[in-house]
C-alpha positions as a Markdown table, in Angstrom:
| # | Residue | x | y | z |
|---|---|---|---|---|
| 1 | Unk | -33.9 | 17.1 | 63.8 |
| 2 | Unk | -31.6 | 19.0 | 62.0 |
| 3 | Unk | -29.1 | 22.2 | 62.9 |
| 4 | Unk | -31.4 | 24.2 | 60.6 |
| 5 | Unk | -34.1 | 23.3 | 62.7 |
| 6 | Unk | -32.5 | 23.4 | 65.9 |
| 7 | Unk | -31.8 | 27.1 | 64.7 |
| 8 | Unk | -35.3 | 28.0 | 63.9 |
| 9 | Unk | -36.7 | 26.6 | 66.9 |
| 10 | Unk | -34.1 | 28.8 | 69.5 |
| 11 | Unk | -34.7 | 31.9 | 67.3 |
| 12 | Unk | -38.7 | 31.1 | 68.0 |
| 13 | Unk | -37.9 | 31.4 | 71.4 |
| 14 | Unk | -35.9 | 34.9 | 70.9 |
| 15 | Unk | -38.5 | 36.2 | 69.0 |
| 16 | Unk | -41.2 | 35.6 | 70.9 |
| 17 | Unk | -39.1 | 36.6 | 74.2 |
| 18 | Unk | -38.7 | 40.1 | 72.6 |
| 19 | Unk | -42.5 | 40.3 | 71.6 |
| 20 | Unk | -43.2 | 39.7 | 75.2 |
| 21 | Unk | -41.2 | 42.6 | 76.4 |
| 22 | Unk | -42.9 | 44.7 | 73.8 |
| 23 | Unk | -46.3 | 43.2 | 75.6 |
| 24 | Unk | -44.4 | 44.3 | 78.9 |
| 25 | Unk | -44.8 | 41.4 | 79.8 |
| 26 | Unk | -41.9 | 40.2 | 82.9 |
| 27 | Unk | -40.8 | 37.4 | 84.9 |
| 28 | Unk | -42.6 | 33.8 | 84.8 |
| 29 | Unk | -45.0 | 35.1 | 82.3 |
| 30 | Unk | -42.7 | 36.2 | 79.3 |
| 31 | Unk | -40.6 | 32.6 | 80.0 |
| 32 | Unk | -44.4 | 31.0 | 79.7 |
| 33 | Unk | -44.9 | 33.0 | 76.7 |
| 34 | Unk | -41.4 | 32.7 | 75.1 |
| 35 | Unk | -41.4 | 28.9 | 75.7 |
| 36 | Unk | -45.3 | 28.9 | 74.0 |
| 37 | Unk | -43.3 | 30.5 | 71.1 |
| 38 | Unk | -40.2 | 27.6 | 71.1 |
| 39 | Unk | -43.3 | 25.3 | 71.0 |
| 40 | Unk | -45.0 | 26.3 | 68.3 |
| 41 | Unk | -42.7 | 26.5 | 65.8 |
| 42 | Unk | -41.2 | 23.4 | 67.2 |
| 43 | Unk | -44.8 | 21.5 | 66.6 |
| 44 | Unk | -45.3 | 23.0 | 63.4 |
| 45 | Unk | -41.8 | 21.9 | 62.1 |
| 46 | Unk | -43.1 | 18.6 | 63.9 |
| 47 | Unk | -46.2 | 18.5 | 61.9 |
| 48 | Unk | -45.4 | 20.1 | 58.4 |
| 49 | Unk | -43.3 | 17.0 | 57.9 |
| 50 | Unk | -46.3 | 14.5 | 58.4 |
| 51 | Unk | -49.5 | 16.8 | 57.1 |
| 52 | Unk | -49.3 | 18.0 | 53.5 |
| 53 | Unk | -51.8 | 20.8 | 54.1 |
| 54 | Unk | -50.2 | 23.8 | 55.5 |
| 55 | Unk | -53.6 | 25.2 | 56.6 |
| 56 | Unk | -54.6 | 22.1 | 58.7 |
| 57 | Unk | -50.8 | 22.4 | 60.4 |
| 58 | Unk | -51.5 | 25.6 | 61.3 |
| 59 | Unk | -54.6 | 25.2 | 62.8 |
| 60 | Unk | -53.5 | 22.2 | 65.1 |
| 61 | Unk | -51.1 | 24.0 | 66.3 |
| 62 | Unk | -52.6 | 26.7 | 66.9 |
| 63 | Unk | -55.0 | 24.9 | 68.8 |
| 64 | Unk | -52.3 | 23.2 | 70.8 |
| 65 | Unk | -50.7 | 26.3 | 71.7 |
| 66 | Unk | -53.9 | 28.1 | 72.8 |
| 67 | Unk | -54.1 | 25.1 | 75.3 |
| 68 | Unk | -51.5 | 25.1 | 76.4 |
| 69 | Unk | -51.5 | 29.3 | 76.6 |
| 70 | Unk | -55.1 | 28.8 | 78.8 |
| 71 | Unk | -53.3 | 26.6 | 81.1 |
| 72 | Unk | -50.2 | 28.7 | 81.4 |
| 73 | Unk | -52.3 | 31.9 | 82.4 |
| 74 | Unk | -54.7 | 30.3 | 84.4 |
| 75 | Unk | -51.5 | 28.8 | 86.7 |
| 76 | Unk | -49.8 | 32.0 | 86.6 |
| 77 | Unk | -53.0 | 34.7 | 87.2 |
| 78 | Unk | -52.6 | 36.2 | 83.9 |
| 79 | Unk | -54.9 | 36.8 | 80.9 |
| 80 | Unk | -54.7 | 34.2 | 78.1 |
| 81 | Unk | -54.5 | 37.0 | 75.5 |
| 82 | Unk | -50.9 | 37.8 | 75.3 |
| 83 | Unk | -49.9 | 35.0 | 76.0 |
| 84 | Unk | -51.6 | 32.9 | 73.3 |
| 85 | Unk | -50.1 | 36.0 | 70.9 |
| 86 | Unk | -47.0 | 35.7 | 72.4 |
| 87 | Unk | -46.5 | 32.4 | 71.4 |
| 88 | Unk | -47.9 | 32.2 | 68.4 |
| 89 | Unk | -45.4 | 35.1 | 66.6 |
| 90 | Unk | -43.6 | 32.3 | 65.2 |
| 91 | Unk | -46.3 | 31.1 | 62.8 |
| 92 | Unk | -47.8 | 35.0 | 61.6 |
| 93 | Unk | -47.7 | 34.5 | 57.7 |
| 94 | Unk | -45.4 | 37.2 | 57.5 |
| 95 | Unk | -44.1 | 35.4 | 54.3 |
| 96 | Unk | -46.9 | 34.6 | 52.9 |
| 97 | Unk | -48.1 | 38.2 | 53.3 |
| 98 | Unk | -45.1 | 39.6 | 51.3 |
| 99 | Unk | -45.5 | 37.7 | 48.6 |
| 100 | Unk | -49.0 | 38.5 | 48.5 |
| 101 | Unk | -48.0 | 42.2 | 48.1 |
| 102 | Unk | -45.3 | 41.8 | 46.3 |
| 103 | Unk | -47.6 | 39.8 | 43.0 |
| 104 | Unk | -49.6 | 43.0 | 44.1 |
| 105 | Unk | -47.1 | 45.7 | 43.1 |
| 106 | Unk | -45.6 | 43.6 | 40.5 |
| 107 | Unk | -48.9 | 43.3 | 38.9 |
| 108 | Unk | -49.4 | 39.9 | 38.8 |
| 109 | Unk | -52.9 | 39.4 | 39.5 |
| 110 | Unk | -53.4 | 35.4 | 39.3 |
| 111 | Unk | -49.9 | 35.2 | 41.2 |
| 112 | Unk | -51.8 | 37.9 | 43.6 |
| 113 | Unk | -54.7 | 36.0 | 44.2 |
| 114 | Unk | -53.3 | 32.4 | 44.7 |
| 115 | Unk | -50.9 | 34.4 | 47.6 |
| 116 | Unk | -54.0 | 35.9 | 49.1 |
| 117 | Unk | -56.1 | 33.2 | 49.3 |
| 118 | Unk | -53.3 | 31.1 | 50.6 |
| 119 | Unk | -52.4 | 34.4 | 53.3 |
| 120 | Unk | -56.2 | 34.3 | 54.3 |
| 121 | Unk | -55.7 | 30.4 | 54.9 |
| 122 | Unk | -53.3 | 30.6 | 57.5 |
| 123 | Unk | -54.4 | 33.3 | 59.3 |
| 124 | Unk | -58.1 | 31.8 | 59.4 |
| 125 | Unk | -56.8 | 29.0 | 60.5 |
| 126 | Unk | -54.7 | 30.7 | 63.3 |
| 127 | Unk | -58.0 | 32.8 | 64.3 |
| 128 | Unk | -60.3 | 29.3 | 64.2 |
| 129 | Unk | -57.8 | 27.1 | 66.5 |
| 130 | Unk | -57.5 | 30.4 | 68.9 |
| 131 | Unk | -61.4 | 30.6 | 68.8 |
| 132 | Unk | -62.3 | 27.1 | 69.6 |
| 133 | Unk | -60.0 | 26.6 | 72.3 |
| 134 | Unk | -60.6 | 30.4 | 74.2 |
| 135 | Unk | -64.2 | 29.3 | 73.4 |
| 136 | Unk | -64.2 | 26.1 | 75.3 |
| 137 | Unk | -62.2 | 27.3 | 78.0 |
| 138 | Unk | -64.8 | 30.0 | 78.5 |
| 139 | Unk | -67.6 | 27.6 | 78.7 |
| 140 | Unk | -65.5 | 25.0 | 80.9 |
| 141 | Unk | -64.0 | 27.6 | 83.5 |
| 142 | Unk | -67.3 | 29.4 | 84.1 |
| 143 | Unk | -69.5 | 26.1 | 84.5 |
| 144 | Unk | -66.6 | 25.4 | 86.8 |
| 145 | Unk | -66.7 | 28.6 | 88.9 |
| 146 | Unk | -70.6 | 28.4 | 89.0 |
| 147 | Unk | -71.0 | 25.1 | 90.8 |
């Protein structure tokens, strides 16, 4: 791992840290969230390097991370929600999103579209891992409760 990296992965933390405070979230929960957010960005560097679609990378860890978020807010009493957004700050195609309006404004329409459709990638596949995994956990915890 390199000092780059190293770098990216502690500012993860911070930023996901402060996005927790703006959640008002305090105590074991924003460390639980902040850590969520060193995580992600620490498996995505993880698994960019070994998967060549950016999409598929996304979505595993985003299904990793809304584990892992379930876990974390069924140990400490709290709702999975801002938790699972906490960590995953790190990995919003903010990037992707400003290039996508940039080609916009710019007027470049085929440059425009390729952004978009590459924008609407990540964030589906951000949406489908949180889905699947707040899905399951539904269906799991309530068979659980019911027996």
């Amino acid at each position: 791992m390199t000092g780059t990296e190293i770098i990216q992965i502690v500012t993860a933390f911070i930023g996901s840290l402060c996005f927790g405070i703006l959640f008002n979230m305090r105590g074991k929960k924003l460390i639980a969230a902040a850590v969520g957010g060193l995580f992600s960005w620490g498996l995505f560097i993880l698994f960019n390097s070994m998967i060549s679609s950016e999409p598929l990378t996304y979505f595993i860890v985003a299904v990793i991370i809304s584990m892992y978020s379930e876990i974390m807010a069924r140990l400490l009493k709290t709702p999975a929600a801002p938790v699972v957004t906490t960590s995953l700050i790190p990995l919003i195609p903010g990037g992707s999103l400003y290039y996508t309006m940039s080609s916009a404004f710019e007027s470049d329409f085929s440059k425009f579209i390729e952004k978009a459709v590459t924008t609407l990638e990540l964030a589906c596949a951000l949406a489908l891992g949180i889905i699947i995994v707040t899905a399951l956990s539904q269906l799991i915890f309530s068979r659980v409760r019911s027996k």
